[in-house]
N, C-alpha and C positions, 0 to 999 in steps of 0.2 A: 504494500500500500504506500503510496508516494504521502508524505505530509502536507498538511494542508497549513496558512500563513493565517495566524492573529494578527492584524493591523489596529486593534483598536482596545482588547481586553488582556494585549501581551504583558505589561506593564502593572498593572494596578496588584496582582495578586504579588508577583514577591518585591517589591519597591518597600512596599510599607514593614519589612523584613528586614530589608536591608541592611539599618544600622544597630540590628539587636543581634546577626547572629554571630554565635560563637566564635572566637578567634579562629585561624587553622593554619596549617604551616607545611613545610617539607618544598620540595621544588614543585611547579606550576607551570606545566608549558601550555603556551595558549598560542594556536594557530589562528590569524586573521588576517583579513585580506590587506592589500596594499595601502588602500584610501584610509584604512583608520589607524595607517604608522603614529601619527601624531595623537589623536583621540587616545588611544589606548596605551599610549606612556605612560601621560599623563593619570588618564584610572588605573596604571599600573602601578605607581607612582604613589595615590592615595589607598590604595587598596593595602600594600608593601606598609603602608603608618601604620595603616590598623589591623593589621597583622605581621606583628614582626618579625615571626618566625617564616614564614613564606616566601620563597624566590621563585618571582615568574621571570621565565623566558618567553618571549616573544618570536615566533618566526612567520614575519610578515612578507607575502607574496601575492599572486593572482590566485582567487579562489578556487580555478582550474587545478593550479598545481599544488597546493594543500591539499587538496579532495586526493590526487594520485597519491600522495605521502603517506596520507593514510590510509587511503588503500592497500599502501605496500608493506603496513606496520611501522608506520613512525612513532614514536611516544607522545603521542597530545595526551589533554587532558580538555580542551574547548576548542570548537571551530567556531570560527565567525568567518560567514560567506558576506559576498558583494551580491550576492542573488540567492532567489529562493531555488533555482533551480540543481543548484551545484550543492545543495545541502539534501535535496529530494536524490539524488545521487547517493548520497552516501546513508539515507536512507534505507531506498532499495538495497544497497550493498552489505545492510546490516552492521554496518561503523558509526552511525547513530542512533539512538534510540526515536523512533514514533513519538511525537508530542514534547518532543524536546528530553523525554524522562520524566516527566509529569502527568501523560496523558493529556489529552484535548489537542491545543494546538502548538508549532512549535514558533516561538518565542520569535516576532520581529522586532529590532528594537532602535532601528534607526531606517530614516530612509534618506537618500542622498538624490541631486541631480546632475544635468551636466551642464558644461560650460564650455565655450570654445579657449583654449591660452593660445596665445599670440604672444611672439617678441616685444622687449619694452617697450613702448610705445605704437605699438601697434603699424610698423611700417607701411604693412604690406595691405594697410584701411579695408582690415575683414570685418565686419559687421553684421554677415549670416553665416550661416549653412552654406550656399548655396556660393559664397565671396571663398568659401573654402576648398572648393572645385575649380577656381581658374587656375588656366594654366601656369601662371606666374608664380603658383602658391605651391610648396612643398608643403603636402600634410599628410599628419603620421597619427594612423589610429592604436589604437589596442587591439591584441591578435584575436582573431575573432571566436577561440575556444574561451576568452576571457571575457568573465561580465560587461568591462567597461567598454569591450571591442563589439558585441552581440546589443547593449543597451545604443551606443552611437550609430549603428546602423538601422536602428529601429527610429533613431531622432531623425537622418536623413530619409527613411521611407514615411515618417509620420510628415516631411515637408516636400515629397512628390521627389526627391533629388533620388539617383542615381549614384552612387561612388564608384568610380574607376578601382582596378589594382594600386593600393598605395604603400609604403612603406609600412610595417610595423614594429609594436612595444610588446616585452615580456608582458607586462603588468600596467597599471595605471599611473606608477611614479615613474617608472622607466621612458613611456613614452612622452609624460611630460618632461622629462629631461631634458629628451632630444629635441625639445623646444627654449627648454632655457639654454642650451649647450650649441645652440644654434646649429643645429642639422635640421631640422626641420623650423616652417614659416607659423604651421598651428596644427592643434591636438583636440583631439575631442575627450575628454577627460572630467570626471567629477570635478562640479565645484570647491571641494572639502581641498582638492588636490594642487587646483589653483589659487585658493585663500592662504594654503600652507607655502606655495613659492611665493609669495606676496616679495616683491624685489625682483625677484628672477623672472617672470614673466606678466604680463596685464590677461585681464580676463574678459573676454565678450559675453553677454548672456545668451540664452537662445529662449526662444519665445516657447510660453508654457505652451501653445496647442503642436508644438513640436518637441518638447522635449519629455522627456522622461522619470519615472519614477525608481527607482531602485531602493531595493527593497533588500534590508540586510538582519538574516534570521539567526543567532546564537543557539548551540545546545551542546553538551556533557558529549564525548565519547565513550562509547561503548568498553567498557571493561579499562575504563582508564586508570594509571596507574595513582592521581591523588585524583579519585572520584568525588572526595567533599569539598576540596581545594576549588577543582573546577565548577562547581556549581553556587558555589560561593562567589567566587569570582562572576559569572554570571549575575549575581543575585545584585550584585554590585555596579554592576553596566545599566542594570535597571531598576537601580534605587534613584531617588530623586538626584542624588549628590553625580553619580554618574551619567543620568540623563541632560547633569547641568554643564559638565565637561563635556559631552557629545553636542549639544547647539553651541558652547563658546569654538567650537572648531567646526562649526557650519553644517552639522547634520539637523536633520530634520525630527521632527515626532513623527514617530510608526504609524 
């Protein structure tokens, strides 16, 4: 059975939990996707205070290749996808639990959208979609096995465009790179990703009846090695305190 996404009653049941429960401690690897490197320091960060016995590791990538990892037996103890579909993945595959481990629904608890980044100033005066298809323009999406590469092609068919073969990125920071690093003119990329190069690159917005929702769902791995660690951890992304570090770094409410 593929899982099915809470966008609206994800939140309310363990938030109000969050800062009662029990210390916990021992190592903590949490796999999440590229776009919440910076989010999830930081709740890595406060999480680490109030549990000081606890050492998380973070190994942040495209949620594409997290889902292989553990498929293959890597040590997680939490995934966090860029989509609900790479987590029904590992569903099916039996490396997640159905309902997060809870039962009911499994746990969305951020949603993000996209932005176009463009060089400082914006040389190359792209202002759509559609400014990011002239020929003049070198543009580098995210490969298309990865959320950020499958949600930006969704934003060009949701505005009638077409995309040529173009260059691409491992992941969602990767290809913005190749826009701050000047190999590429612009990237189609979460906002969360273009707020965090704030210096390195400017951002164009793209218009809500073309862009996109993304939707990013948390849950426990199956037979994890700190199983109270990781769901704690969880319980913490969506307590009030960590829902307030997820909007000061630009994600959205589930």
């Amino acid at each position: 059975m593929f899982l099915a996404v809470a966008l609206v009653a994800a939140i309310a049941t363990p938030a109000s939990a969050g800062e009662r429960i029990k210390p916990v401690g021992g190592p903590l690897n949490v796999f999440a996707a590229s776009s919440l490197t910076e989010a999830f320091a930081a709740i890595g960060e406060k999480f680490e205070r109030k549990n000081p016995d606890a050492d998380i590791t973070f190994n942040f990538s495209s949620s594409s290749t997290l889902a292989t990892q553990i498929e293959q037996g890597a040590p997680a103890d939490v995934f966090a996808s860029a989509d609900v579909r790479t987590m029904d993945r590992l569903v099916a595959g039996g490396q997640v639990p159905e309902g997060g481990g809870r039962g009911g629904d499994v746990p969305v608890f951020a949603r993000n959208r996209l932005a176009i980044a463009v060089a400082l100033g914006n040389p190359k005066k792209i202002k759509t979609l559609a400014d990011t298809l002239d020929g003049r323009v070198t543009l580098v999406l995210c490969a298309p096995e990865v959320p950020c590469g499958k949600y930006a092609m969704q934003a060009y068919e949701n505005a009638g465009l077409t995309v040529p073969q173009v260059p691409t990125g491992a992941s969602a920071k990767d290809t913005l790179a190749k826009v701050s690093l000047g190999e590429a003119d612009a990237a189609v990329v979460y906002v969360t990703d273009v707020e965090a190069a704030s210096g390195d690159v400017d951002g164009v917005k793209i218009p809500d009846r073309d862009n996109v929702n993304a939707l990013y769902p948390i849950s426990p791995i199956v037979n994890s090695p700190n199983e109270r660690g990781g769901k704690a951890f969880i319980i913490y992304v969506q307590s009030k305190a960590g829902q307030r570090i997820l909007r000061r770094f630009g994600f959205l409410e589930p």
